[in-house]
Residue frames relative to the residue before (quaternion, step in Angstrom):
aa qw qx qy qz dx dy dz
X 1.0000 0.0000 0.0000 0.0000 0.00 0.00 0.00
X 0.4256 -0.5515 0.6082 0.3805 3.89 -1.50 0.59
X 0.5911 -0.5056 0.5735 0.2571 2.79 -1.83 0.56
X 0.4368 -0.5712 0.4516 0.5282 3.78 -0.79 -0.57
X 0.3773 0.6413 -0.4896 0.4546 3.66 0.67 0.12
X 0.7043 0.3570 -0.2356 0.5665 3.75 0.29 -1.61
X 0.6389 0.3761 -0.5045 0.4425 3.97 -0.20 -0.56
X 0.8493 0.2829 -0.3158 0.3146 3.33 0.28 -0.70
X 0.5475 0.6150 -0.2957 0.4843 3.49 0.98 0.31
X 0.4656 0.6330 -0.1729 0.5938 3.15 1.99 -0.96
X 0.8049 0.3794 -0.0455 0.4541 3.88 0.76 -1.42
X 0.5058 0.4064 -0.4697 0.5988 3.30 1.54 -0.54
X 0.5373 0.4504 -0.5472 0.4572 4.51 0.44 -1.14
X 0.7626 0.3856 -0.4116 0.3166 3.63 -0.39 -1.23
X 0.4777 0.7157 -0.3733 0.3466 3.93 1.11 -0.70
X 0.7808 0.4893 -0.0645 0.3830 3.16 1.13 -1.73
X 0.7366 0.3044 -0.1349 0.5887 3.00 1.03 -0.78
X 0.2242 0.4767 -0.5023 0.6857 3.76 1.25 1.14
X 0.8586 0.2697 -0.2903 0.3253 3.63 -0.63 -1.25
X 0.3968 0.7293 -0.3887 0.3995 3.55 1.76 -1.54
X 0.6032 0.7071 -0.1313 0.3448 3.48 0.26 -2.17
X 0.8184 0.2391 -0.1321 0.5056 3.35 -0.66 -1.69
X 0.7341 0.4995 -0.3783 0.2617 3.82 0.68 -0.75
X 0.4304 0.7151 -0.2985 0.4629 3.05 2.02 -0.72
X 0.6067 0.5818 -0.3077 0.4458 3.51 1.18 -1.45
X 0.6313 0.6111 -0.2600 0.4006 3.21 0.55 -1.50
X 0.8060 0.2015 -0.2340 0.5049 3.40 -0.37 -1.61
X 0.3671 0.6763 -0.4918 0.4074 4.13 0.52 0.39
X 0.8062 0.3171 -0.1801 0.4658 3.10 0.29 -1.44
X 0.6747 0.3703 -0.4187 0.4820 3.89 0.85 -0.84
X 0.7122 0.4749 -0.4377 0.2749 3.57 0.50 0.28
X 0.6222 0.4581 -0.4078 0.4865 3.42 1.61 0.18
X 0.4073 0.5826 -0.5224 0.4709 3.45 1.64 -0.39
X 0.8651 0.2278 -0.3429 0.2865 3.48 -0.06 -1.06
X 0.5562 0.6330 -0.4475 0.2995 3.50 1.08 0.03
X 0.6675 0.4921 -0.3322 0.4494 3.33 1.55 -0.75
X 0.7404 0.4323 -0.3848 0.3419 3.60 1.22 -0.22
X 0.4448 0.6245 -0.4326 0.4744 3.41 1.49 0.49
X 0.6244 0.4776 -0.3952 0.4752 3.18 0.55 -1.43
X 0.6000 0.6610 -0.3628 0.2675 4.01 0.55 -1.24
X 0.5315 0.6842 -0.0162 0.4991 2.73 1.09 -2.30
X 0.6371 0.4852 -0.1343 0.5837 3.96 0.56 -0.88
X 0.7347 0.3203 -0.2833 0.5267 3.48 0.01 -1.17
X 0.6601 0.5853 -0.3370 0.3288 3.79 0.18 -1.14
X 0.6547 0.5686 -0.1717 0.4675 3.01 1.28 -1.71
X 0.7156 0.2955 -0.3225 0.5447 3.99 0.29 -0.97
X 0.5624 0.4841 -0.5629 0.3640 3.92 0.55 -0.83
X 0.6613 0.5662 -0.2667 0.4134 4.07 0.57 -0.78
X 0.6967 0.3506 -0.2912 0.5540 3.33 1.33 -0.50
X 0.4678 0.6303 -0.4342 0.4421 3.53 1.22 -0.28
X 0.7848 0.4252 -0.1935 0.4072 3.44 0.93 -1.12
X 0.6264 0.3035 -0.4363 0.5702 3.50 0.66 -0.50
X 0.5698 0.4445 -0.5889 0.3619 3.44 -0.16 -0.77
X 0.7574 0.3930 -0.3498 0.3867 3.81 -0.10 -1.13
X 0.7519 0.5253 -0.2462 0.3132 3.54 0.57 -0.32
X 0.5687 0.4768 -0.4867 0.4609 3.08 1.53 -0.57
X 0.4947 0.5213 -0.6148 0.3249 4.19 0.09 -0.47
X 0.8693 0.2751 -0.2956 0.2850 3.65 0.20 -0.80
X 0.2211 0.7044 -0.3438 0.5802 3.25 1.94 0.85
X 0.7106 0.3027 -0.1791 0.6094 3.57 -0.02 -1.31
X 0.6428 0.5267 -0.4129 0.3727 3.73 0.21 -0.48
X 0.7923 0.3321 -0.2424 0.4508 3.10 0.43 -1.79
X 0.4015 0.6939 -0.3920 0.4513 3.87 1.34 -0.30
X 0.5911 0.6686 -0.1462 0.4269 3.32 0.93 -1.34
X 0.7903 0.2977 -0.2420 0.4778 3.40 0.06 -1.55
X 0.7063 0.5749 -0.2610 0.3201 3.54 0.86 -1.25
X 0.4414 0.5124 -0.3231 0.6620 3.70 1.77 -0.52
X 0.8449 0.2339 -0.3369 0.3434 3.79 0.22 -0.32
X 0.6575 0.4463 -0.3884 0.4665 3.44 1.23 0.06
X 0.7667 0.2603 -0.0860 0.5805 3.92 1.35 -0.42
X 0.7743 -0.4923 0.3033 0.2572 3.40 0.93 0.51
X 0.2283 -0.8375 0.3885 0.3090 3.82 -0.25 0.33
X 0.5995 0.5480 -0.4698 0.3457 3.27 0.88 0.13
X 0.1726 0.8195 -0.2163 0.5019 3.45 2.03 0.02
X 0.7185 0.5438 -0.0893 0.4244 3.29 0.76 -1.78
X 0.8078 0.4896 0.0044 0.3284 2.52 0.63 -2.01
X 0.4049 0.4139 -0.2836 0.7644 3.77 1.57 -0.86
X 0.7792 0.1530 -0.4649 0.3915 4.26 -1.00 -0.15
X 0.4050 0.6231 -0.5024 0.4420 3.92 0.75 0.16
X 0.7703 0.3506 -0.1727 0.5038 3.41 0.31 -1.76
X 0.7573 0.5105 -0.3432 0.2193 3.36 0.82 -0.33
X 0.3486 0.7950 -0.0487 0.4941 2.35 2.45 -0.68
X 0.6601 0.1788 -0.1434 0.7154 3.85 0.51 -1.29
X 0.7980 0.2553 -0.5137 0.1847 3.94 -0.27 -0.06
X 0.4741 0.6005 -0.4781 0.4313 3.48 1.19 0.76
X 0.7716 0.4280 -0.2505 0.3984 3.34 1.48 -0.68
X 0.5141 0.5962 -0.3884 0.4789 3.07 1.80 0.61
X 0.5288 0.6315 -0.2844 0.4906 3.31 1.49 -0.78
X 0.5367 0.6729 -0.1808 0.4759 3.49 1.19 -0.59
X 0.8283 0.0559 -0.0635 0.5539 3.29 0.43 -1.26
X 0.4824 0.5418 -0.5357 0.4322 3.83 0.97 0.74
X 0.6473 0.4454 -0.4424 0.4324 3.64 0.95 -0.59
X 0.6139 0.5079 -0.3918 0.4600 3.85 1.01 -0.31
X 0.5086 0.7868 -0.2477 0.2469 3.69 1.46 -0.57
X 0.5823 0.7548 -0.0852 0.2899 2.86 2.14 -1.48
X 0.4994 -0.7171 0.3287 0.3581 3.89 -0.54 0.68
X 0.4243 0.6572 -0.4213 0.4589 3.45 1.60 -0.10
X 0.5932 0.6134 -0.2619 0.4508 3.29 0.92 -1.63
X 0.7009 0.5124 -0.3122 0.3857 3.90 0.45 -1.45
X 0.7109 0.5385 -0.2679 0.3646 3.11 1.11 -1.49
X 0.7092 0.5140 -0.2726 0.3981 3.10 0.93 -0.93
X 0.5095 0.6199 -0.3483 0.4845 3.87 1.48 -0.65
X 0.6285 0.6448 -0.2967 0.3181 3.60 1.26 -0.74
X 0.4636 -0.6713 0.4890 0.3087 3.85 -0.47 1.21
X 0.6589 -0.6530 0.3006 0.2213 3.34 -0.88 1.80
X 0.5309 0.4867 -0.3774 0.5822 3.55 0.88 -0.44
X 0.7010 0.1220 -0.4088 0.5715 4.35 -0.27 -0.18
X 0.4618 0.5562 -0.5836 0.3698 3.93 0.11 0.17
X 0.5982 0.6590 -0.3092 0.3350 3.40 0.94 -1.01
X 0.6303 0.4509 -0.0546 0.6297 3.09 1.11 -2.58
X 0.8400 0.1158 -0.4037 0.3436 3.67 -0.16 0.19
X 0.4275 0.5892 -0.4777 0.4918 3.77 0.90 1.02
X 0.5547 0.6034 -0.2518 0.5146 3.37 1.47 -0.59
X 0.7722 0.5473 -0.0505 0.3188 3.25 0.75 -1.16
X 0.6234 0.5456 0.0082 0.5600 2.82 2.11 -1.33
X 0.7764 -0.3995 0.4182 0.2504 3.47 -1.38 1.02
């Protein structure tokens, strides 16, 4: 038979390696979480450079012909006209209604409460 010394010396080892264990478990999993969201993160990123990058040649091209058949200052005025419609675009999404609404129905709740 153990003494009571050994059981309990026996239960503090078995304690440790319980805690040893589960932390192993732990830092496992946040390290494939974050590998898969890097690796994600990564893919998303270069597909996006794959695409502009490949598009701007037929940009600068089609930029091209239109500077030689109307002039480049032509160009220039449909550019600006160009980004200030596509700013107009994403300023009306920009709007604190907009935020609120983007908000996951449960804090819609807490901040209707809170509000006037």
């Amino acid at each position: 038979m153990r003494s009571a010394k050994e059981q309990q010396s026996a239960a503090a080892w078995s304690a440790v390696l319980m805690g040893a264990a589960s932390l192993s478990v732990l830092m496992a999993a946040a390290f494939a979480w974050f590998v898969g969201y890097a690796t994600l993160v990564l893919y998303v990123e270069r597909v996006l450079h794959l695409v502009s990058w490949g598009v701007a040649p037929l940009g600068a091209a089609a930029g091209g012909l239109a500077a030689a058949a109307w002039g480049l200052d032509t160009v220039w005025i449909a550019a600006a006209a160009a980004q200030a419609v596509g700013i107009a675009l994403v300023w009306r999404n920009l709007s604190a209604r907009a935020f609120d609404e983007a908000r996951l129905p449960s804090l819609n709740e807490g901040d209707q409460a809170k509000r006037p």
